[in-house]
C-alpha positions in Angstrom: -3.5 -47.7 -0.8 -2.4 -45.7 2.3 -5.3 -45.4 5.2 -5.6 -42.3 6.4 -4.5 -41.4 9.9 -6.9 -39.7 12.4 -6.5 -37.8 15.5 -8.7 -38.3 18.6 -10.6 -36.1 20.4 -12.6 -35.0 23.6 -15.7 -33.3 22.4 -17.3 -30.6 25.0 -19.6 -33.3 26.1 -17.3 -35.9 27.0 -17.8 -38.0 24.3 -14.8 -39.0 21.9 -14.1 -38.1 18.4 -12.0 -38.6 15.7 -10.3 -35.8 13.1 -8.9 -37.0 9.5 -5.1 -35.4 9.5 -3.4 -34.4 6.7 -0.5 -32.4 5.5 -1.6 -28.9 6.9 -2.7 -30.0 10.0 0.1 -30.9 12.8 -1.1 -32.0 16.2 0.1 -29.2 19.7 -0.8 -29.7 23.4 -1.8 -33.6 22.3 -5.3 -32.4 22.1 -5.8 -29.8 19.5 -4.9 -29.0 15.4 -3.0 -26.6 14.8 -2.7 -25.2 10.8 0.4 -25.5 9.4 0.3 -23.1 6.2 -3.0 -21.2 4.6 -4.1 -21.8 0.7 -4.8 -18.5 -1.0 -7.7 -19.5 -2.8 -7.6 -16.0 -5.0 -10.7 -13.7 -6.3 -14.0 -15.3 -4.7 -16.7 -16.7 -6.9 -14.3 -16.3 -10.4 -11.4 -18.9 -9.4 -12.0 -20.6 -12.7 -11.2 -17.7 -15.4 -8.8 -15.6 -12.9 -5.9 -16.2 -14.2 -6.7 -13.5 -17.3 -6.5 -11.0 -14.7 -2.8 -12.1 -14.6 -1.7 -9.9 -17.7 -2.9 -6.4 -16.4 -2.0 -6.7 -13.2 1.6 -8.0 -14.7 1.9 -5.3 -16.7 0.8 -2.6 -13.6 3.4 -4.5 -11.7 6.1 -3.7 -13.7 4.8 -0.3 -14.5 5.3 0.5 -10.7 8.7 -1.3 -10.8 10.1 0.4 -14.0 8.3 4.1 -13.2 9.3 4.2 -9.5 13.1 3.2 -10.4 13.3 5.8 -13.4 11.7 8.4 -10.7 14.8 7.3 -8.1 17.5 7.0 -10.7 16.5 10.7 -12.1 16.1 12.8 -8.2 19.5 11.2 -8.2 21.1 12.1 -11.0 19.7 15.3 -11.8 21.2 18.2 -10.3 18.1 20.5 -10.6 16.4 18.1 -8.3 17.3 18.8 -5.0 14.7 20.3 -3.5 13.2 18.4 0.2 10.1 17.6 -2.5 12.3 15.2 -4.1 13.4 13.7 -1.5 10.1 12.7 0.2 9.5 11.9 -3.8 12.1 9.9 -4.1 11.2 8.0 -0.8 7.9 7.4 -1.7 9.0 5.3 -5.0 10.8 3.1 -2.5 7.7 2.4 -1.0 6.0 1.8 -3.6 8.2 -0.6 -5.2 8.3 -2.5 -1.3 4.1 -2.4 -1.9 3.5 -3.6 -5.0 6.8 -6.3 -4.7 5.0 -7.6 -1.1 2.5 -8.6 -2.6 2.4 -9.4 -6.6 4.7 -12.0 -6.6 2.8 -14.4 -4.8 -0.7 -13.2 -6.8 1.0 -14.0 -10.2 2.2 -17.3 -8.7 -1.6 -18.2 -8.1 -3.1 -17.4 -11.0 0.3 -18.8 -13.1 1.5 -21.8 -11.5 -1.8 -22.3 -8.9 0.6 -21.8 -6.4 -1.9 -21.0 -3.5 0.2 -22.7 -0.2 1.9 -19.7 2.2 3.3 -21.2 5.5 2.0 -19.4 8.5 5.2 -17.2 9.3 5.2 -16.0 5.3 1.9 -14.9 5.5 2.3 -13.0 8.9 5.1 -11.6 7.5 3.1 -10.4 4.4 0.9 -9.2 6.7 3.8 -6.8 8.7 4.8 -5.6 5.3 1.5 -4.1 3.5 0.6 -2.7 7.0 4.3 -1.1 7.2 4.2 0.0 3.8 1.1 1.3 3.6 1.4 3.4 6.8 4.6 4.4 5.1 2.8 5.9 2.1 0.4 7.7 4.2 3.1 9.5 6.6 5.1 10.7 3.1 1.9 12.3 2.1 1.9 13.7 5.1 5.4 14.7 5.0 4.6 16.1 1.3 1.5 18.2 2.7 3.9 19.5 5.1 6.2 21.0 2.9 3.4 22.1 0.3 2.3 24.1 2.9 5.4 25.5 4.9 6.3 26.4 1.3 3.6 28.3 0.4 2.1 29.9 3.6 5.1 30.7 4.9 8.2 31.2 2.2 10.5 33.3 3.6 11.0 31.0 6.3 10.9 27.9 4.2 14.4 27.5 3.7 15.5 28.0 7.5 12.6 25.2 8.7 12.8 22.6 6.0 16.8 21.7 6.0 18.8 18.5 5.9 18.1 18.4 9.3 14.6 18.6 9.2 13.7 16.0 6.4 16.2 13.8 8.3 14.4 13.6 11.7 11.0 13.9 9.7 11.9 10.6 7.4 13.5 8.6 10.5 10.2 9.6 12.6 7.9 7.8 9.6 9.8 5.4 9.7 10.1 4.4 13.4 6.4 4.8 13.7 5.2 3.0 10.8 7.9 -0.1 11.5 6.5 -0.5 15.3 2.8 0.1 15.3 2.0 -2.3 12.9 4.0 -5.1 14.9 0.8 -5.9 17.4 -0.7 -6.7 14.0 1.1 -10.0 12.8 1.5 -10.5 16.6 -1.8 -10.8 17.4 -2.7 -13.2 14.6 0.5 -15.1 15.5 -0.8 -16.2 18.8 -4.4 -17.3 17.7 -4.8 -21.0 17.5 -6.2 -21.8 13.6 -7.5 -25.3 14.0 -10.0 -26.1 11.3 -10.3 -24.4 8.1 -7.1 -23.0 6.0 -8.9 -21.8 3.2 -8.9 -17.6 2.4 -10.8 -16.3 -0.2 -8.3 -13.7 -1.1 -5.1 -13.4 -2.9 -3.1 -12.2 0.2 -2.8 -12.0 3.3 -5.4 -9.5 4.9 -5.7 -9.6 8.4 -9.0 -9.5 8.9 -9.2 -12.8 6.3 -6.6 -14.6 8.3 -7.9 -14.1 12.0 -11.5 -14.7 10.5 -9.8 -18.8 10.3 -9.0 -18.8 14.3 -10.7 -20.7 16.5 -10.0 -18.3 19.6 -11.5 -14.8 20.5 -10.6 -12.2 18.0 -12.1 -8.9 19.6 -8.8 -7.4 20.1 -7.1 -8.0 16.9 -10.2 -6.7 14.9 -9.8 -3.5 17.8 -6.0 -3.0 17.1 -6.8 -3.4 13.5 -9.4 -0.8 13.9 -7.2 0.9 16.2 -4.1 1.6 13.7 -6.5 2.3 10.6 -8.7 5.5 11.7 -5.9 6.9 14.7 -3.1 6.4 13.0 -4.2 6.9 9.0 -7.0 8.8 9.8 -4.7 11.3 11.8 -2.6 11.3 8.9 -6.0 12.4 6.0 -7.3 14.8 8.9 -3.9 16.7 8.8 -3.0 16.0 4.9 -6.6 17.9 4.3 -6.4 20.7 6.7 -3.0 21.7 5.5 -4.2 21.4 1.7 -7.6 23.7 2.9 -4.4 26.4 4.6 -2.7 26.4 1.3 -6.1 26.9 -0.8 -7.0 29.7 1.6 -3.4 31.3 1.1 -3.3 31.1 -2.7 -7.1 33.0 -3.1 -5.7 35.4 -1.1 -2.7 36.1 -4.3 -3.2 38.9 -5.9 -0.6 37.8 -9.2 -2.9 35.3 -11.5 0.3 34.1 -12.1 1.2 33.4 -8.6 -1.5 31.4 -8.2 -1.5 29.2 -11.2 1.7 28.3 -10.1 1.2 27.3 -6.5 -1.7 25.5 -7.9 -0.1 23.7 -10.2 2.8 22.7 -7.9 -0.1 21.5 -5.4 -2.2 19.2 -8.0 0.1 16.4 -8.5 0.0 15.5 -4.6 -3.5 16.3 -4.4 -4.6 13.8 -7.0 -2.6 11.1 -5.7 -4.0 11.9 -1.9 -7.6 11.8 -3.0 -7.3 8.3 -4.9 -4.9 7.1 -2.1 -7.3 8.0 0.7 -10.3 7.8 -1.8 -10.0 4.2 -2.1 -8.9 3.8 1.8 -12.6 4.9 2.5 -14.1 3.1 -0.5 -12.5 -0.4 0.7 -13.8 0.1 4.2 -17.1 0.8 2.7 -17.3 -2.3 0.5 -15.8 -4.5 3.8 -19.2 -4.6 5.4 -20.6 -5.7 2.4 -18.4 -8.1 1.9 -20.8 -11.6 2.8 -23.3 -10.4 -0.1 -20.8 -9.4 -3.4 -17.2 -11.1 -2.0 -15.3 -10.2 -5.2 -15.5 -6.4 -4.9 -13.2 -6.1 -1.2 -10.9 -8.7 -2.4 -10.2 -7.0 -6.1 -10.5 -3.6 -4.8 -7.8 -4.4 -1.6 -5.9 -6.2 -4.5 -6.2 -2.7 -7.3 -5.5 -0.4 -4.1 -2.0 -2.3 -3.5 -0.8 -2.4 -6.9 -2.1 1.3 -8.9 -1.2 4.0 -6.5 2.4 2.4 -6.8 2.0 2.3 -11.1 -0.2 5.6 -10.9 1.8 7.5 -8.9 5.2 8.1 -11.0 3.1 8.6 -13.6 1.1 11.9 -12.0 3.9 13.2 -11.6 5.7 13.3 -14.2 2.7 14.3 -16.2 1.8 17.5 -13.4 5.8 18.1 -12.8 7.7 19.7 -15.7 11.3 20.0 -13.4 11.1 15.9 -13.3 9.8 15.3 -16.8 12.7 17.7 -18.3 14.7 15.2 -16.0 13.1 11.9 -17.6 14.2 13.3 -20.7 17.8 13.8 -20.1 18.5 10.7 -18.4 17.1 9.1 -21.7 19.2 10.7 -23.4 17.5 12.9 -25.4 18.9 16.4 -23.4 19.4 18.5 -26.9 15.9 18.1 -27.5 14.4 18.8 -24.5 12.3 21.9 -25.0 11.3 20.6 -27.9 10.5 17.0 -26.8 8.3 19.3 -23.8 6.8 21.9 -25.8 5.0 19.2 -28.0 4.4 17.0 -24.7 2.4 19.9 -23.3 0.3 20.7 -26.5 -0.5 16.8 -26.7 -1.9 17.2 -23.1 -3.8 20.2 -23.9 -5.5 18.3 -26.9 
């Protein structure tokens, strides 16, 4: 039987100590611990039956994979689909794929295989990638709101202030502000010491989870993390709203019925998706100061918020947006029956 090894230690007192080692546990400075990977532990308090969670959120996961590609595969494809909509569409089903692929993979390995070990840089870098990704979804709303109302408000000069040009400079901007704010996140929780526990209660890697473990002053990554949410998202729902409240005041102002069902109904697919997107941004940071008395509810609500705006999303769409179902349907194949195949779609919604 193999005795296990122990470290020694100064305590604050003077007095010495000793610390059992093991496998996640590597002694720096010859007088600390430093962590060597993290166990996701999963959904707290329901560890036991969790893995029956595994099919739905399987199944949500490759809805998002299999919706999102169709969406790309189509905006390419189809001629009619050209419009700078489409191509902030078509951008956003990257990101969602990126989104739900960060972090599903690892979740179904817990609950699957009980695979709950993530070395220090992985989780860091999980950390970078639902931060980048997620500020990513937020700026193409943005960028969608943008166009809604430039569009609408202002159509005769639509076509000489949304060119190439412009979507261009506006898709390189989200991207080079959404790929360096978020670095002082991982940073941050890269240079705390983690020295005792390497347990998280979650299935990924939050932020706030992970620094919660270090044994050094946290005040100004929980500051930055505050920091990048409400400035730089909350920037983002301030000026998604306002231009949605401009293009509601523009369309009562139509005198044509027809007009304004139309503008309407070009505006309800993104305004569904930005009310559930920045719905549950709001709900989550509600439920986080409750977090010590009902622990499940953050964990699976951050977990749901990751993975169904990603399945939801192609979905609203091609229910709200007849120019990208009629496309669904020809890249299926079934093109000689499209106003038929659409005709009967839209009288099964209406029933």
């Amino acid at each position: 039987m193999q005795t296990p090894s122990y470290f020694c230690f100064m305590g604050s007192r003077g007095e010495l100590g000793t610390y059992p080692m093991d496998a996640s546990t590597t002694v720096t400075n010859s007088s600390s611990l430093q962590i060597s990977h993290f166990m996701l532990m999963g959904l707290p308090g329901i560890h036991e039956w969790q893995h029956w969670l595994s099919l739905p959120l399987a199944l949500l996961y490759l809805l998002a994979l299999g919706a999102n590609l169709l969406i790309m595969i189509t905006i390419q494809r189809e001629p009619t689909l050209r419009e700078p909509m489409y191509h902030f569409l078509g951008i956003l089903a990257i990101v969602d794929m990126g989104l739900a692929t960060t972090i599903m993979p690892k979740i179904l390995a817990i609950f699957w295989f009980d695979a709950k070990a993530i070395s220090l840089p992985e989780c860091f870098a999980q950390i970078y990638a639902i931060h980048f990704f997620f500020c990513m979804e937020s700026g193409i709303f943005l960028c969608l709101a943008v166009d809604r109302y430039i569009a609408i408000c202002h159509p005769l000069r639509y076509p000489s202030i949304v060119t190439e040009m412009f979507l261009v400079k506006a898709t390189g901007v989200m991207v080079l502000r959404n790929s360096l704010l978020p670095i002082p996140v991982p940073a941050l929780a890269a240079r705390c010491h983690y020295c005792s526990k390497n347990e998280i209660d979650h299935c990924l890697c939050s932020n706030l989870a992970v620094i919660s473990l270090a044994c050094d002053d946290i005040t100004v990554n929980k500051f930055y993390q505050l920091i990048l949410a409400w400035v730089l998202t909350g920037s983002d729902m301030a000026l998604v709203f306002s231009s949605y409240a401009l293009i509601l005041r523009s369309v009562l102002r139509l005198k044509s019925p027809e007009a304004m069902s139309k503008a309407l109904s070009t505006c309800s697919s993104h305004l569904i998706l930005i009310l559930f997107f920045y719905t549950g941004i709001v709900v989550l940071s509600v439920t986080h100061l409750a977090e010590r008395k009902a622990p499940l509810i953050p964990v699976l609500l951050n977990v749901l918020h990751n993975v169904m705006p990603p399945a939801l999303n192609p979905v609203v769409y091609a229910l709200q947006m007849r120019e990208l179902r009629l496309g669904f349907w020809r890249l299926l194949g079934l093109g000689d029956d499209v106003s038929t195949s659409d005709l009967s779609f839209r009288r099964l919604l209406r029933c």
